[in-house]
ZAKOL-221231 format. One record per residue (C-alpha): residue in one letter; z, y, x. Coordinates in Angstrom, 3 decimals, padded with zeros to 6 digits. Layout:
<rs>
R A Z Y X
...
</rs>
This chain:
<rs>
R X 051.942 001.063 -172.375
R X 050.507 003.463 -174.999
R X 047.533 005.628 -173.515
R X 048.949 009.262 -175.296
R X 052.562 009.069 -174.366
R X 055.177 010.761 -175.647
R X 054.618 012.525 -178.883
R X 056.533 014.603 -181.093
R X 057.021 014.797 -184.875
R X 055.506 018.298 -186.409
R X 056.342 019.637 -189.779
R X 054.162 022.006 -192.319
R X 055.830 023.624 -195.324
R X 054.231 023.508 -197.786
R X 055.600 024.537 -201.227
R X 058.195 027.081 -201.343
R X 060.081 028.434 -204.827
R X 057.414 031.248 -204.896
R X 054.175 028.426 -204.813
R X 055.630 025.200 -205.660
R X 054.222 022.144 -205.144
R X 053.310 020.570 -208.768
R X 052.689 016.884 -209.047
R X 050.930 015.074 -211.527
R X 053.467 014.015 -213.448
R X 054.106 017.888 -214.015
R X 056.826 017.774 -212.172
R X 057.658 020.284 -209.391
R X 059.157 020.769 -205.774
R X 060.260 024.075 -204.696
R X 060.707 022.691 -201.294
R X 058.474 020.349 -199.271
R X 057.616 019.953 -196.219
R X 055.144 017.643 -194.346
R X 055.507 015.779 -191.188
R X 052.724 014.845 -189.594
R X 051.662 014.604 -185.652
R X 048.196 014.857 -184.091
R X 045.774 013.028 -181.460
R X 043.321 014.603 -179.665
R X 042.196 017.952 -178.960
R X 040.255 020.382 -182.703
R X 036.680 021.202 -181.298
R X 035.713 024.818 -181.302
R X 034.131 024.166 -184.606
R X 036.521 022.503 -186.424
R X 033.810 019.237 -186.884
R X 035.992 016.676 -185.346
R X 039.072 015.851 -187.457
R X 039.856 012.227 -188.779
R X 042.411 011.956 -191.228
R X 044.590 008.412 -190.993
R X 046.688 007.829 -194.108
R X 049.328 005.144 -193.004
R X 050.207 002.001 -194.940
R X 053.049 001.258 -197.408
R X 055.903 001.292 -195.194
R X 054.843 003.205 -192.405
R X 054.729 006.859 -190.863
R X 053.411 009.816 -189.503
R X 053.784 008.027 -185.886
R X 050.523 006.387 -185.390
R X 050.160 006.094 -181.763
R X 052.117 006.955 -178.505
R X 056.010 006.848 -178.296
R X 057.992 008.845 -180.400
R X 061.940 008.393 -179.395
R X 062.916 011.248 -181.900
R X 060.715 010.649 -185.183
R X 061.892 013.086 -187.962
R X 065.477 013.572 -186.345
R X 066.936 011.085 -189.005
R X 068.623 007.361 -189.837
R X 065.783 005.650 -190.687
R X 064.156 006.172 -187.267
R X 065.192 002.791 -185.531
R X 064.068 001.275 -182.267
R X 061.268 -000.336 -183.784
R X 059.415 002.463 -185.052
R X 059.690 004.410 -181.596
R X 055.973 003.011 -180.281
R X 053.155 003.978 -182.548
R X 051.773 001.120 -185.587
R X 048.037 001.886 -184.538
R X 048.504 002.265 -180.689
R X 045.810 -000.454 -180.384
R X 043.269 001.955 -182.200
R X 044.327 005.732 -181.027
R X 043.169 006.508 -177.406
R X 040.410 007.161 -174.826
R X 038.003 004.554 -175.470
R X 039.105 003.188 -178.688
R X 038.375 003.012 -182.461
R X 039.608 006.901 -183.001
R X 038.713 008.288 -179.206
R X 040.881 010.793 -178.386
R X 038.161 012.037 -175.964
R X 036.321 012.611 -178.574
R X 038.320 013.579 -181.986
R X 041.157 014.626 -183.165
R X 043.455 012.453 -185.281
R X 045.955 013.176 -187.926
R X 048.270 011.129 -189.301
R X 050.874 012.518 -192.484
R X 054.012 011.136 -193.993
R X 053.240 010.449 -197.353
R X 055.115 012.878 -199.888
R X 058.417 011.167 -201.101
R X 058.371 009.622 -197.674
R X 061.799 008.808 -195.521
R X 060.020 009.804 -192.525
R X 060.055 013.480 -192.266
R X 058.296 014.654 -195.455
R X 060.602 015.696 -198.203
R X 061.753 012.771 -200.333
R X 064.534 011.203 -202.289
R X 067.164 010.928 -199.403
R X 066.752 015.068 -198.567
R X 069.212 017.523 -199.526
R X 067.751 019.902 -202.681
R X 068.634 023.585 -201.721
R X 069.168 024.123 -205.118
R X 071.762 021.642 -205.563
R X 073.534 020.944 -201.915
R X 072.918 017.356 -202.899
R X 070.282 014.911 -201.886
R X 067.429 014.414 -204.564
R X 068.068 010.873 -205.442
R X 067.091 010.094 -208.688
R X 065.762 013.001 -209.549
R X 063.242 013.261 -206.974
R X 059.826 013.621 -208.615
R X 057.511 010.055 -209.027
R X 054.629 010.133 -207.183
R X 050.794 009.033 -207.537
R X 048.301 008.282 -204.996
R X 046.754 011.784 -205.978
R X 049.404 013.443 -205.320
R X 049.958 012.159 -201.921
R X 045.981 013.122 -201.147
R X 046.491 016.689 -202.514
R X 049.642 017.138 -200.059
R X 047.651 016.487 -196.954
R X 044.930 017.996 -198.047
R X 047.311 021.365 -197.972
R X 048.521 019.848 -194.616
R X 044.735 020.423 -193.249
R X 044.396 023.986 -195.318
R X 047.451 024.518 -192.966
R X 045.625 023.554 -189.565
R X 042.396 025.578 -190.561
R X 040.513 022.165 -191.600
R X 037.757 022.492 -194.016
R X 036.132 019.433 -193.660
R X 036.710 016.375 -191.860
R X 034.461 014.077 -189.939
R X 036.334 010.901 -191.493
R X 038.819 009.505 -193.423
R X 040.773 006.506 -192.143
R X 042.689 004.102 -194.580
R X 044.181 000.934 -194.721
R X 046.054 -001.646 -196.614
R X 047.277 001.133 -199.333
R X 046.382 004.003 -197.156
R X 043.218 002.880 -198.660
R X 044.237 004.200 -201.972
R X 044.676 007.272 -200.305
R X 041.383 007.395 -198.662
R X 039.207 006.686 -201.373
R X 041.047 008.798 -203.607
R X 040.342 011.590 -201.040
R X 036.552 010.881 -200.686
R X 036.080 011.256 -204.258
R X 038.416 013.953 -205.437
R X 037.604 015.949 -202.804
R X 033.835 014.732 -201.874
R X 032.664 017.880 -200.218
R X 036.002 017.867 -197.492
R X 034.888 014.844 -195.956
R X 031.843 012.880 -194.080
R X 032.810 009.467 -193.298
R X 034.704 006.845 -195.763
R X 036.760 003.965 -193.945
R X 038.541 001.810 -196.322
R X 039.999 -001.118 -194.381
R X 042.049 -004.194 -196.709
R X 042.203 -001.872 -199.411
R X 040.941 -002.009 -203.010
R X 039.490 -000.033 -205.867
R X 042.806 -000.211 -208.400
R X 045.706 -002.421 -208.667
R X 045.256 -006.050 -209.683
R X 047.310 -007.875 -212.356
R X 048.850 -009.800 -209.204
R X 049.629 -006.789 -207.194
R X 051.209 -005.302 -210.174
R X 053.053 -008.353 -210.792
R X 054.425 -008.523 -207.008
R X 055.507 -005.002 -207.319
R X 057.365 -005.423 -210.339
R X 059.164 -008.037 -208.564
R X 060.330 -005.664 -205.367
R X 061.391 -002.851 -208.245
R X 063.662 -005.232 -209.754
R X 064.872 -006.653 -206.952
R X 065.946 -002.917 -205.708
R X 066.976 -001.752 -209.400
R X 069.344 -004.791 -209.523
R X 071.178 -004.921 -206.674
R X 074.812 -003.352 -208.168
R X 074.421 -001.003 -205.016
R X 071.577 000.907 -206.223
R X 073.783 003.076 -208.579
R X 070.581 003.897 -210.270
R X 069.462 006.035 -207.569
R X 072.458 007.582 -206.907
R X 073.868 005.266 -203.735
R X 073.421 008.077 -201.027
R X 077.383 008.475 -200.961
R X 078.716 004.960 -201.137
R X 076.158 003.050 -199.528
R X 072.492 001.465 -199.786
R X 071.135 -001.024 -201.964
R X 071.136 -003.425 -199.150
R X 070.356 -006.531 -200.579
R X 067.897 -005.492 -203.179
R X 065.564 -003.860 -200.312
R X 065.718 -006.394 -198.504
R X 065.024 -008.745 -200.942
R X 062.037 -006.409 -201.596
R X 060.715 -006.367 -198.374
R X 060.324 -010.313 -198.152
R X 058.648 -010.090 -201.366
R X 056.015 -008.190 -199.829
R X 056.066 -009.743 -196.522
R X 054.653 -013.058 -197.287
R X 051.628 -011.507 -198.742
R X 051.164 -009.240 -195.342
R X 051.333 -012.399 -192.962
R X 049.138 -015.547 -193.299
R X 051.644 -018.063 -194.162
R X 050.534 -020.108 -191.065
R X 051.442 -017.280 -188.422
R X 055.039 -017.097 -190.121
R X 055.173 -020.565 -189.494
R X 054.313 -019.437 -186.203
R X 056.126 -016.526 -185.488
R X 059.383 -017.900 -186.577
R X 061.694 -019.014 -184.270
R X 062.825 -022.582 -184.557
R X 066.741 -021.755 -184.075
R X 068.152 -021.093 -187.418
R X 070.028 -018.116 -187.224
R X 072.192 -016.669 -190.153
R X 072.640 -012.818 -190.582
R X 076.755 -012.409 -190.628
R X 076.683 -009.028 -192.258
R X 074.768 -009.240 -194.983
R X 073.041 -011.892 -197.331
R X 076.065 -013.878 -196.305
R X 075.957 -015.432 -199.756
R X 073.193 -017.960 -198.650
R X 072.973 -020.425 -195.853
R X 069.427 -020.098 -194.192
R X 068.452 -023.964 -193.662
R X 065.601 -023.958 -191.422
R X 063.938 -021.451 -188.840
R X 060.981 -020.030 -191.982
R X 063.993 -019.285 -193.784
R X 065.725 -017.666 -191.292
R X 063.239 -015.068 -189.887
R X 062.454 -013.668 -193.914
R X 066.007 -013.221 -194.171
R X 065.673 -011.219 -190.612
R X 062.441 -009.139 -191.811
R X 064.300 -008.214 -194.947
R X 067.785 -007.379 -192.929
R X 065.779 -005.043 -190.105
R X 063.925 -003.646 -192.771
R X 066.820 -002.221 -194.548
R X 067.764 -000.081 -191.519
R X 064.388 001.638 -191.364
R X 063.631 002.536 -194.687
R X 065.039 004.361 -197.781
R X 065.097 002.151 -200.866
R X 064.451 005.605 -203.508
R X 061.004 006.045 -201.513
R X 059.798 002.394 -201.601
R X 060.452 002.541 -205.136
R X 058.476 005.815 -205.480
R X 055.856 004.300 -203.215
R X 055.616 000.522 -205.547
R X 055.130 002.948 -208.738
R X 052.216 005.198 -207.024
R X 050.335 001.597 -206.282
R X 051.750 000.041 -209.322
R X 049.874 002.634 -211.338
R X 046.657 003.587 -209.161
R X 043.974 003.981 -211.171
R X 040.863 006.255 -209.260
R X 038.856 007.256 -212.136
R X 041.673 008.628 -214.144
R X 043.351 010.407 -210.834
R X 040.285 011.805 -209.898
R X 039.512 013.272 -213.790
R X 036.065 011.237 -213.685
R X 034.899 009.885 -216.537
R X 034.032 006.656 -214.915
R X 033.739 004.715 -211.981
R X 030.197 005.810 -211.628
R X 030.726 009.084 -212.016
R X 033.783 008.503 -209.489
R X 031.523 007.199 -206.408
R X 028.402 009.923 -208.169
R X 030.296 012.091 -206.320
R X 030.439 010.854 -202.873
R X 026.557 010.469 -203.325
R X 025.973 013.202 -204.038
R X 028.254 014.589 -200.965
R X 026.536 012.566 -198.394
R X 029.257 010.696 -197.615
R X 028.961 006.960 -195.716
R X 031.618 003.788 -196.561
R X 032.616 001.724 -193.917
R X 033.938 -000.919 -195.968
R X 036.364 -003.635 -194.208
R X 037.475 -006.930 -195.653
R X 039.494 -009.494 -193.913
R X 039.319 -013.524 -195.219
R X 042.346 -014.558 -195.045
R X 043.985 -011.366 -196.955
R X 046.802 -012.499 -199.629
R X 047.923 -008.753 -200.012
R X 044.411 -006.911 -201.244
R X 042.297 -010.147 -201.531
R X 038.430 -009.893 -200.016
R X 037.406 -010.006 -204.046
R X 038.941 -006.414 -203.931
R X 036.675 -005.256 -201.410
R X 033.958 -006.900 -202.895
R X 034.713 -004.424 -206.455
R X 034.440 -001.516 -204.399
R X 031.314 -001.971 -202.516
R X 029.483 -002.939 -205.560
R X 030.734 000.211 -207.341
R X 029.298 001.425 -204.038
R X 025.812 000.287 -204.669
R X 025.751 001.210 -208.262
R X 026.495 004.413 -207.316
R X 023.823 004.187 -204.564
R X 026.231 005.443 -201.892
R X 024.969 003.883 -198.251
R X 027.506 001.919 -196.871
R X 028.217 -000.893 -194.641
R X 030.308 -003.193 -195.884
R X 032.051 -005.946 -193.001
R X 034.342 -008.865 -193.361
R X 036.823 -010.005 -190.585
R X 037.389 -013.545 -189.987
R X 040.905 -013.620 -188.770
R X 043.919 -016.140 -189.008
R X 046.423 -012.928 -189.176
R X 045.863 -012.526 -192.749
R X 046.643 -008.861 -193.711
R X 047.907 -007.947 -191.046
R X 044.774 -008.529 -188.693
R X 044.311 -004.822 -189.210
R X 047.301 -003.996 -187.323
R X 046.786 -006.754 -184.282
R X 043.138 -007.422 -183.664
R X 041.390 -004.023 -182.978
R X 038.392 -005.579 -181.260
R X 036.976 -006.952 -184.410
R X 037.065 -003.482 -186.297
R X 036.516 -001.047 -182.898
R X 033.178 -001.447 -182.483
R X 032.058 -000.836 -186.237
R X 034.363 002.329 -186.370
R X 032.892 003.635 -182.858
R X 029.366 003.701 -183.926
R X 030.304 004.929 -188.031
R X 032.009 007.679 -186.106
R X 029.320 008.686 -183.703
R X 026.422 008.284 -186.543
R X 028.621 010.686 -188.477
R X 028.925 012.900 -185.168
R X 025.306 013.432 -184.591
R X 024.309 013.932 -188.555
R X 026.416 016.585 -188.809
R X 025.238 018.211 -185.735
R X 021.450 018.091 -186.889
</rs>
């Protein structure tokens, strides 16, 4: 049982035709709007917001139960309870008692914030194809209008993993003075040949199903197959291949209504084919494309306009900012070698940091499902970065 309850979905606007929101590509959006929902009670000084930038495939909807989500089709049964309940609360990692938590849809997201499957005003039609692409820069800049919104100058910390750690770092060091506390948890510094390599496998996967229509499937169906070929893809690098050994059910069963065209021989088999098939209902297959590109493409120095990675992290040195720096062993997604790049760009820079690796048989995913060997680090980061600023 989640400790906050029921929450609801909010939404900021903000771009309209007469400010439009302009993305890096040069591209604009007279419309968009944010979703985003909040933890915790703002202080009377505004000193005690932590911003939580969600992973690839996840949401504004961090913690509590959320029946309603953004109001739409992609807002199944499964992503009604909160994917970091077992961090958001009284008495854990991000202590409700203590600060308030924000959590944002990413821009291009299916979620709530504007994206690919949202009907253009200008048009009548949804944006499809012609939905803007999107960088990890861009999706900082949006939510950093989402806090100019709430009245948030500066936040006590920024929260990211997996590729919400993109997001975070991206934010500590384009926008150094807006933030006290780094936490980058199973992230890295830029994209690896491997990541970019795994990627380019889930874009053609989606691109190639006949269903895709280029972009254009909104009115005669989704690119069923292609996502969910996609989505196994990525899975096996979330899981440790020993818990989907694990996890899987040993009765074989085959999905009847869609990858009919193979016969699932044993129970490993089975449950990818049933990760891809659930995943297809949840998500919209324009945004994970969007979303593969932005990581794809990540490069920090060059979205930040720093003329080196030195320069990058000068900044958060020279902004007092900490790094709470998380790697976990067994990670197959953003390998602990990842980790290892940033914290020595870290100490080059002479930024203080505390850099932590997690022993854990969950592989990626330990972030999501073992909070006890990250809560205690993040409790006393937080509270350090608490009393500092109070001095």
């Amino acid at each position: 049982m989640s400790d906050i309850g029921t929450v609801e979905t909010r939404f900021a606007t903000i771009a309209t035709p007469e400010a439009p929101f302009v993305f890096r590509s040069g591209e604009t959006l007279e419309h968009l709007r944010i979703a985003y929902e909040t933890y915790g009670e703002l202080n009377a000084d505004r000193s005690n917001a932590i911003l939580l930038f969600h992973a690839f495939s996840g949401s504004q909807h961090a913690a509590g139960v959320n029946p309603e989500g953004p109001g739409n089709a992609f807002w199944t049964p499964e992503c009604v309870p909160g994917w970091w309940d077992l961090y958001i609360g009284p008495g854990k990692a991000l202590d409700t008692d203590l600060y308030y938590v924000i959590c944002a849809n990413y821009v291009g997201g299916c979620y709530g914030s504007t994206g690919p499957a949202d009907i253009n005003p200008a048009t009548g039609e949804r944006y499809g194809s012609s939905f803007p692409h999107i960088t990890v820069s861009d999706i900082v800049r949006s939510q950093a209008m989402l806090l100019d919104h709430l009245g948030i100058d500066q936040l006590l910390a920024v929260v990211g993993p997996s590729t919400g750690g993109l997001s975070a770092v991206t934010f500590a060091t384009t926008l150094p003075e807006r933030v006290r506390l780094v936490i980058p948890i199973a992230t890295g510094v830029k994209t690896t040949v491997l990541n970019r390599i795994i990627l380019l496998e889930q874009i053609l996967a989606i691109e190639n199903d006949p269903c895709f229509r280029a972009g254009e499937y909104y009115g005669s169906g989704p690119p069923e197959t292609g996502l969910g070929l996609a989505r196994m893809i990525s899975h096996k690098t979330f899981v440790h291949l020993d818990a989907i050994e694990r996890r899987a059910s040993k009765d074989v069963i085959q999905p009847e209504d869609r990858f009919s065209w193979y016969q699932a021989h044993d129970h490993v088999e089975s449950y990818m084919l049933h990760q891809g098939k659930k995943f297809t209902d949840r998500f919209d297959a324009n945004t994970y494309l969007r979303i593969c590109e932005a990581w794809s493409r990540y490069d920090p120095v060059r979205e930040g306009g720093a003329e080196d990675e030195l320069d990058l992290f000068g900044r958060s040195r020279e902004a007092g900012q900490q790094y709470l720096v998380f790697s976990i062993d067994e990670d197959y997604c953003f390998y602990p070698e990842e980790q290892a790049a940033l914290v020595d760009l870290l100490k080059q820079a002479s930024v203080p940091h505390l850099f932590l690796t997690v022993h854990s048989e969950k592989g990626h995913d330990s972030f999501l499902l073992e909070p006890e060997l990250y809560t205690p680090h993040i409790q006393v980061m937080l509270r350090n970065a608490s009393e500092s600023a109070a001095v």
